[in-house]
LOKOL-281104 format. One line per 3 residues: number of its first residue (from 1); their letters; for each residue y, z, x of C-alpha. Coordinates in steps of 0.001 Angstrom, whole numbers, plus 500000, padded with zeros to 6 digits. Example, Ala and Ser with C-alpha at 12.3 -4.5 7.8 and 13.67 -1.06 7.14 Angstrom:
2
1> AS> 495500:507800:512300  498940:507140:513670
END
This chain:
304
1> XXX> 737041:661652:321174  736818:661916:325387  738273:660581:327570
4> XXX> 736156:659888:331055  737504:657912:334070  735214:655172:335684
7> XXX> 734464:654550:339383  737590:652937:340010  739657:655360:338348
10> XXX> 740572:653724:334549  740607:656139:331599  738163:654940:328851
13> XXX> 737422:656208:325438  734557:657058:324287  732852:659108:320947
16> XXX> 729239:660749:320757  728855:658173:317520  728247:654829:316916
19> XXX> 730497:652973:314079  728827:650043:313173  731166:647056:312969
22> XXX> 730798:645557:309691  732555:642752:307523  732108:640783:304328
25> XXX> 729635:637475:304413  729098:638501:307766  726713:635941:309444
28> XXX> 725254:637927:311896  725246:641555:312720  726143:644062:315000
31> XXX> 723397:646123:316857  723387:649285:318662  720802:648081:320799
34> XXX> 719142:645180:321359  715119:644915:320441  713530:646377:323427
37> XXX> 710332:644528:325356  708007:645550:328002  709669:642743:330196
40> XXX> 713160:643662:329471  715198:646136:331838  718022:647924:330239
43> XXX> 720467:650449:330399  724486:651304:329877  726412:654025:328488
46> XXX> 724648:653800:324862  721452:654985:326062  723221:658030:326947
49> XXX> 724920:658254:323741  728498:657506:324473  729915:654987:322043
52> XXX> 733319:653053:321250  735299:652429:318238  738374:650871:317296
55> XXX> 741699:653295:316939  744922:652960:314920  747262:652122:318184
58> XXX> 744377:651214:320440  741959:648414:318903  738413:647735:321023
61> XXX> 738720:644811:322990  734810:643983:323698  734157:641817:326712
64> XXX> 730297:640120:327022  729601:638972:330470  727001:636772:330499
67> XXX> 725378:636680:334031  722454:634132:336273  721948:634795:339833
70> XXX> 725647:635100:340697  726806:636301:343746  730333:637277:342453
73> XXX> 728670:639595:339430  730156:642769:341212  733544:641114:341905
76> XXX> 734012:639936:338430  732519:643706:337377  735055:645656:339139
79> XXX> 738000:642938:337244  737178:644818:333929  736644:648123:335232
82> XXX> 740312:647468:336544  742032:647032:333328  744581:649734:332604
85> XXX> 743510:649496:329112  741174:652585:327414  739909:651586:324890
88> XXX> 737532:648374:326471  733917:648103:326091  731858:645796:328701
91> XXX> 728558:644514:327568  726404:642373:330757  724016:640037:329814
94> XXX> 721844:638818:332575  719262:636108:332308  716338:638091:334838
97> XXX> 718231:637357:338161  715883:639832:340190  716340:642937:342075
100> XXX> 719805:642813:343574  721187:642329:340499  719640:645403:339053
103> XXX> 721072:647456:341456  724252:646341:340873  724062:646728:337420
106> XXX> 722553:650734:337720  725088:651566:340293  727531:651053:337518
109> XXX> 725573:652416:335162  728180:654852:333947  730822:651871:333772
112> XXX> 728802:649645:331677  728460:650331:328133  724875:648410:327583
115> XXX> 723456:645873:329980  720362:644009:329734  718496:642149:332049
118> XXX> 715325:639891:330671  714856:635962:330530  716433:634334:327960
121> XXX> 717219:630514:326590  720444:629528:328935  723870:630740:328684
124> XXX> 724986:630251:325100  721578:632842:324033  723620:635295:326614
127> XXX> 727088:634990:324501  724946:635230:321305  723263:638506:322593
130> XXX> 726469:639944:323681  728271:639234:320105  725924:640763:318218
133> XXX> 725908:643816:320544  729806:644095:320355  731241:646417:318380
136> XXX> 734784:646108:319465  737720:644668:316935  738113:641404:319039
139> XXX> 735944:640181:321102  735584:637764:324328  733411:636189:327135
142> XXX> 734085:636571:331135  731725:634984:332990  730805:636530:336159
145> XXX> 732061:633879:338338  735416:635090:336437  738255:637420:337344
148> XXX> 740795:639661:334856  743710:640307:336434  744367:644056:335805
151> XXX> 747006:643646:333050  745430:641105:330656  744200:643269:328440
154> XXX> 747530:645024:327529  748831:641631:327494  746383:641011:324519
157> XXX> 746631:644308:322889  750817:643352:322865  749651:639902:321238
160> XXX> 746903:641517:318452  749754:644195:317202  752714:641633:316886
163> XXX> 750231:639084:315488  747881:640949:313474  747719:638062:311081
166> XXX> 745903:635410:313844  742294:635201:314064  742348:634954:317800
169> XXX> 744634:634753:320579  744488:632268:323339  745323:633583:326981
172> XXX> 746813:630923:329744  744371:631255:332561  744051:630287:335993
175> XXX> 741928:627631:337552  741760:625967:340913  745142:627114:341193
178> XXX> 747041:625387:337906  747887:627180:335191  746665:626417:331620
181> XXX> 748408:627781:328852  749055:626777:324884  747321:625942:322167
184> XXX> 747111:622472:320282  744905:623060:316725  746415:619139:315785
187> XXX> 744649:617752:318547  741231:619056:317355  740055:615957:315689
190> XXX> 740081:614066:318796  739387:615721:321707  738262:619410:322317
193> XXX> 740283:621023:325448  743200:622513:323103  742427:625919:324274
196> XXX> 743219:626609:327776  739413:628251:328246  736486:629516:326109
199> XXX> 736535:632164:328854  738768:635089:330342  741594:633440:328346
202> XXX> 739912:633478:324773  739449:636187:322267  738506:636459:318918
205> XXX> 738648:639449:316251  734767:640169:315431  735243:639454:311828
208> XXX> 736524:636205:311966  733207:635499:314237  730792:636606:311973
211> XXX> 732335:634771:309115  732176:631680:311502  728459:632714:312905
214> XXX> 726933:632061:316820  726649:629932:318882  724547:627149:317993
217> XXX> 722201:627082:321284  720707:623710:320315  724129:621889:321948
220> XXX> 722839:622325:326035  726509:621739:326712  730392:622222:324921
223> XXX> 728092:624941:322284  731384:626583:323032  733594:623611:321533
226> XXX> 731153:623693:318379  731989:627280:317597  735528:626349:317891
229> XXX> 735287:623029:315950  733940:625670:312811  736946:628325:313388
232> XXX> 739518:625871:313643  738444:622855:311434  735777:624399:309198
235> XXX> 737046:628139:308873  741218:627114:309320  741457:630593:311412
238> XXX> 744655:630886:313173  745528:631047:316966  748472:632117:318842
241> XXX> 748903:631295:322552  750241:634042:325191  753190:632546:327457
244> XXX> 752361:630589:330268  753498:633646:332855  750811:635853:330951
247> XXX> 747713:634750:332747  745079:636442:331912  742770:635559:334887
250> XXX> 740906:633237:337108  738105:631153:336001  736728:630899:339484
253> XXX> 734493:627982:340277  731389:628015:337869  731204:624142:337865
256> XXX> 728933:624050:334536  731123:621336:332495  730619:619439:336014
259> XXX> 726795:619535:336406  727077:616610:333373  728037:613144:333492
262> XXX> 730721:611616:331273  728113:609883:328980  726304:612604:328544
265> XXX> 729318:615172:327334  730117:612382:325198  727242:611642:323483
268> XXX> 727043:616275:322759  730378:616068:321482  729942:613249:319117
271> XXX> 726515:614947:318014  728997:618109:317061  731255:616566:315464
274> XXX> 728762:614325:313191  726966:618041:312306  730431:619315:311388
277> XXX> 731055:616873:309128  734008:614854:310582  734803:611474:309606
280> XXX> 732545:608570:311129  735579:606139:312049  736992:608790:314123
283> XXX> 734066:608955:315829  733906:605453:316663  737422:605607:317533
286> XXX> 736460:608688:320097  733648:606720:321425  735608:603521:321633
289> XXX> 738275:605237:323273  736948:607208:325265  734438:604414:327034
292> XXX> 737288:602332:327788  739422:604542:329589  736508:605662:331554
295> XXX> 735902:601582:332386  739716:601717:333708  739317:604721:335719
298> XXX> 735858:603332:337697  737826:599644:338590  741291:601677:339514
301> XXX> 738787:603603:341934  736468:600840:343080  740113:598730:343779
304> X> 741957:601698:345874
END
């Protein structure tokens, strides 16, 4: 084992092996590196043969950070590098954004376990690359338009040894300055939001992903909501919520659920839950529901 501190001064651990991360009826698995290309740029700790593992008292926490042409990448970078946790791994998955975000990404070179930068299907083919190169014992997404506040991690590490039983924990975030926090598995069957955030807030242990599998990247939007649909409805995997003073960071302003209309998100999630099997009256009751409540909402506007 060594111990090495990082530009901003955080103790990590790190071994001269890599453990593969295995489980049983695994769906995917975990790879040391991805499949190298001619138009792929790459690079991280790995190539230079320093690896993470899992310890007794200190599990991995593995943290994919999918990236597209943001302008906060090194903001939401230094977040993780932050954490006064060791034993953290940080995988970056960028989509090709150019030049300045290669130098960003090989200044912290020594910071970044593996990064890879190459053109890829959208967003959810980013969290699928950076699941099946974690290798940590949970595992979960910060965007980089997202911040971790520098205890969040501990706060999770508290939640995984008192709870070793959950699948995941859920972390109350922060967004446009409210607080989400909880978690409401009951409500599943009708509406999704009963996490506060598939980001910054939510992470999963590795094994209970690959018996649920990846994303499915077919859903343009809410692919996150399907893989939670098949942990909590499909799967029954359990979740425990952190208190609603343990944020574990800001979402910042990525505006992707926003970019869709109302009829469109509708229409996705009612495709997901038909594919997951769930009962075809409660889908008429969603849609039903659903349509007339927006109706209200546009003549409340239209009369103010």
């Amino acid at each position: 084992m060594i111990k090495i501190k990082n530009k901003l001064g955080k103790t990590r651990i790190f071994f001269r092996e890599f453990e593969k991360k295995k489980s049983k009826k695994e769906k995917f698995i975990t790879h040391k590196f991805l499949k190298k290309n001619k138009s792929s740029n790459f690079g991280g700790l790995r190539f230079k043969n320093f690896f993470k593992r899992g310890l007794k008292d200190k599990p991995l926490i593995s943290i994919i950070m999918p990236n597209f042409k943001c302008k906060d990448l090194e903001v939401a970078i230094k977040s993780v590098l932050k954490q006064n946790y060791e034993n953290l791994e940080l995988i970056v998955i960028d989509g090709g954004s150019g030049l300045e975000t290669l130098k960003i990404l090989k200044f912290y070179e020594k910071d970044i376990d593996i990064w890879v930068s190459e053109k890829d299907k959208g967003m959810w083919d980013a969290w699928n690359k950076g699941y099946m190169l974690a290798n940590g014992d949970y595992v979960g997404i910060v965007d980089s338009s997202n911040i971790l506040y520098s205890n969040s991690m501990n706060i999770l590490v508290k939640y995984i040894k008192h709870f070793s039983e959950y699948d995941f924990i859920c972390g109350t975030v922060k967004k446009d300055n409210k607080i989400y926090a909880g978690f409401r598995p009951q409500d599943i069957n009708i509406q999704f939001n009963i996490i506060p955030s598939s980001v910054v807030g939510f992470f999963i242990k590795l094994n209970s992903l690959k018996k649920t599998g990846l994303l499915n990247i077919k859903y343009k939007i809410q692919a996150d909501y399907d893989l939670l649909y098949r942990v909590v409805v499909k799967n029954k995997m359990k979740g425990k919520a952190t208190k609603s003073s343990e944020i574990f960071g800001d979402l910042g302003d990525s505006n992707f659920s926003l970019q869709h209309d109302f009829f469109n998100k509708l229409k996705n999630e009612i495709s997901i839950r038909f594919n997951n099997g769930q009962n075809i009256f409660s889908l008429i009751y969603i849609i039903l529901g659903r349509s007339i409540m927006k109706f209200f909402k546009i003549i409340i506007i239209k009369n103010k």
